[in-house]
C-alpha positions in Angstrom: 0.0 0.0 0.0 1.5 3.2 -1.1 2.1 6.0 2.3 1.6 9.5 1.6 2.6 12.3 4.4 -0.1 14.2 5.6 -0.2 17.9 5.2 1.4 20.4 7.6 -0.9 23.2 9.0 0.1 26.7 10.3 -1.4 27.9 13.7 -2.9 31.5 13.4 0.1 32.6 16.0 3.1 31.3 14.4 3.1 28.1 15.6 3.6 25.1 13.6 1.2 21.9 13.7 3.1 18.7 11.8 0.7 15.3 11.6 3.9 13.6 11.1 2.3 9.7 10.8 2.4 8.1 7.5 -1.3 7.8 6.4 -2.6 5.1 3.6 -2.8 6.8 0.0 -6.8 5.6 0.0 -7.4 7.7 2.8 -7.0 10.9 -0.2 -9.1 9.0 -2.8 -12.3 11.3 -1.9 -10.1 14.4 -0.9 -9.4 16.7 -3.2 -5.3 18.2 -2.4 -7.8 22.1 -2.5 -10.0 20.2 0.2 -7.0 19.0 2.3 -4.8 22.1 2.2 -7.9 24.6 3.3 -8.0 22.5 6.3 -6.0 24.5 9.2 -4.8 23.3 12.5 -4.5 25.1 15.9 -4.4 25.6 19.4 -6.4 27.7 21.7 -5.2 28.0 25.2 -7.8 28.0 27.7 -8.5 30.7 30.4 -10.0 30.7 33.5 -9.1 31.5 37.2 -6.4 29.2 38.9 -9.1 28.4 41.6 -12.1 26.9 39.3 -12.4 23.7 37.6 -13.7 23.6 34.0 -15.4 20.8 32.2 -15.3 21.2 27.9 -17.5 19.4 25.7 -19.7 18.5 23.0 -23.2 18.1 22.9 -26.0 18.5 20.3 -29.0 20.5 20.9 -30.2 24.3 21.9 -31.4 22.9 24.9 -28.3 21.7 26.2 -27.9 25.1 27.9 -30.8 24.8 30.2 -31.0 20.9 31.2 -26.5 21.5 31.9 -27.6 24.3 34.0 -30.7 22.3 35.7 -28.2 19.1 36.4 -25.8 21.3 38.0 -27.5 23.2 40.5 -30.1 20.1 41.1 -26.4 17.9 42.3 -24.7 20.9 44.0 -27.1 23.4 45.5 -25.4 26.9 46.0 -23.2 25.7 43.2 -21.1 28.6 41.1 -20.9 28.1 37.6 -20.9 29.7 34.2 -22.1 27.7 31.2 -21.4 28.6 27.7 -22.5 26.6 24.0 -21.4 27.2 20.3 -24.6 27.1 18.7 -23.8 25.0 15.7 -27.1 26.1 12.7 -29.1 29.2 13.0 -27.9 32.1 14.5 -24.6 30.3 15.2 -25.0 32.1 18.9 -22.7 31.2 22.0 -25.5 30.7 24.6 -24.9 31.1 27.9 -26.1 30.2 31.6 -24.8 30.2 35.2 -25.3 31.3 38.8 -21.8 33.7 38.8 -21.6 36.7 36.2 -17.7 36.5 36.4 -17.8 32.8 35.3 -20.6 33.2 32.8 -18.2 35.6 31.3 -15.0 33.8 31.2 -17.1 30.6 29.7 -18.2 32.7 26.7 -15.0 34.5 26.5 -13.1 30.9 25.9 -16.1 29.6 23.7 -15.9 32.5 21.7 -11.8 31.8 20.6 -12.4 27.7 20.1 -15.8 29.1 17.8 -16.3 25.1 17.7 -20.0 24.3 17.0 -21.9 22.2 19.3 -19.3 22.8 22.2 -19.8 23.7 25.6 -17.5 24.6 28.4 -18.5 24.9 32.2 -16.1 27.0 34.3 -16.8 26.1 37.9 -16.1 27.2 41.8 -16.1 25.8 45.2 -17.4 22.7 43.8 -15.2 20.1 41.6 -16.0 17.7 38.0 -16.4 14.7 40.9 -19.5 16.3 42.4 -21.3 17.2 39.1 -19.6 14.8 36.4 -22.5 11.9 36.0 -24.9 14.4 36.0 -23.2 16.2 32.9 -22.9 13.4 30.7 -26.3 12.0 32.0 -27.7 15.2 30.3 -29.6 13.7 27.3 -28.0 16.3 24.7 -24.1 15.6 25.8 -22.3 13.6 23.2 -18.6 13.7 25.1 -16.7 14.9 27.6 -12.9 16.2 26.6 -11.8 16.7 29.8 -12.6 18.0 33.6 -9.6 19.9 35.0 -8.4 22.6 37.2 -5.2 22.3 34.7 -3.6 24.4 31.8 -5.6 23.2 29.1 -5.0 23.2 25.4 -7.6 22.5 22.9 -6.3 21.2 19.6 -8.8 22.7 16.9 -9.3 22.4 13.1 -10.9 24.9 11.4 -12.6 24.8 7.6 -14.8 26.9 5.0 -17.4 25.3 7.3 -16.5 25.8 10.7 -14.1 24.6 13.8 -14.3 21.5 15.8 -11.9 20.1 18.6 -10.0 17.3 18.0 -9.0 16.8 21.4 -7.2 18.5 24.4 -4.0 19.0 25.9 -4.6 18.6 30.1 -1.5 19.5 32.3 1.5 18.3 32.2 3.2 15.3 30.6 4.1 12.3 32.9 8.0 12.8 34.7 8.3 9.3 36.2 6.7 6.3 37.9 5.1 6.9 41.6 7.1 5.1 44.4 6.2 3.6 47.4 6.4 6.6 48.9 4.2 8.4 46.1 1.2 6.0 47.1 1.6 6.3 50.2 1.5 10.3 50.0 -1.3 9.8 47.1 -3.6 7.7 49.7 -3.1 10.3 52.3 -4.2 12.9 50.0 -7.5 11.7 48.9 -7.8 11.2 52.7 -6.7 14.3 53.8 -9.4 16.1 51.7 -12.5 13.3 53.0 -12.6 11.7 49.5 -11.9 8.3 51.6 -11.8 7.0 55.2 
């Protein structure tokens, strides 16, 4: 079977995107080399205040925005949380909900830089993905999850004549070793420390 290299993308900053694996010539029967080279890949870094948590997804429906909003402050009552969704036909809107006005804002504010239809991110405070997470993807609109973090995030977008979508994310940090005896032991006495277990 013959390889072809896939095409190399330029982020909107500077920043080069290479797909550097081999793919199988078939997989450019039904692709035009137009088609292919209009496609463009970047990254988005995601803001949001170093004591929230966010949860990004994808989901499918206008009425994602109030059944995530009901299934959040039905699990966690007091909960603070803005709610924002890339309205994907229509109006194209970003939609938004929430019980904090500074979190609303910074959830619309990242939705509106990914501009990835049918997306939704929640930013939350003084409650975690743990408490809240089954209830998200419960929601009967939510397709995926792409991840549920209080880390640096970086969402890895491509964008066409049509529109953006996320191809996945980039959560924390990459891996520096493998934990100890003395890493479980401090990692047990974490999650105990903070009443996650007896």
């Amino acid at each position: 079977m013959m390889l072809m290299k896939a095409p190399v993308a330029e982020d909107v900053p500077g920043a080069k995107i290479s797909l550097d694996k081999a793919l199988p010539m078939d997989f450019f029967e039904n692709i035009s080399i137009s088609e292919v080279c209009s496609m463009e890949l970047r990254l988005e870094q995601l803001k949001f205040p170093s004591d929230t948590n966010i949860i990004l997804g994808q989901s499918h429906f206008i009425k994602t925005v109030e059944d995530l909003y009901e299934a959040l402050v039905n699990t966690v009552p007091g909960i603070k949380f803005g709610l924002a969704f890339c309205e994907a036909s229509g109006p194209c809107l970003v939609r938004k909900e929430g019980t904090d006005n500074e979190l609303v804002e910074c959830a619309v504010e990242n939705m509106l830089r990914l501009g990835a239809g049918h997306s939704f991110l929640i930013v939350m405070r003084n409650s975690f993905p743990i408490n809240v997470l089954n209830a998200v993807k419960d929601c009967r609109e939510v397709v995926s999850i792409f991840c549920a973090t209080a880390n640096p995030v970086q969402v890895i977008l491509a964008k066409t004549e049509q529109g953006s979508g996320i191809l996945g994310v980039i959560d924390g940090n990459s891996p520096q070793g493998i934990e100890l005896d003395t890493d479980i032991t401090n990692r047990k006495k974490f999650l105990r420390d903070i009443g996650y277990k007896r």
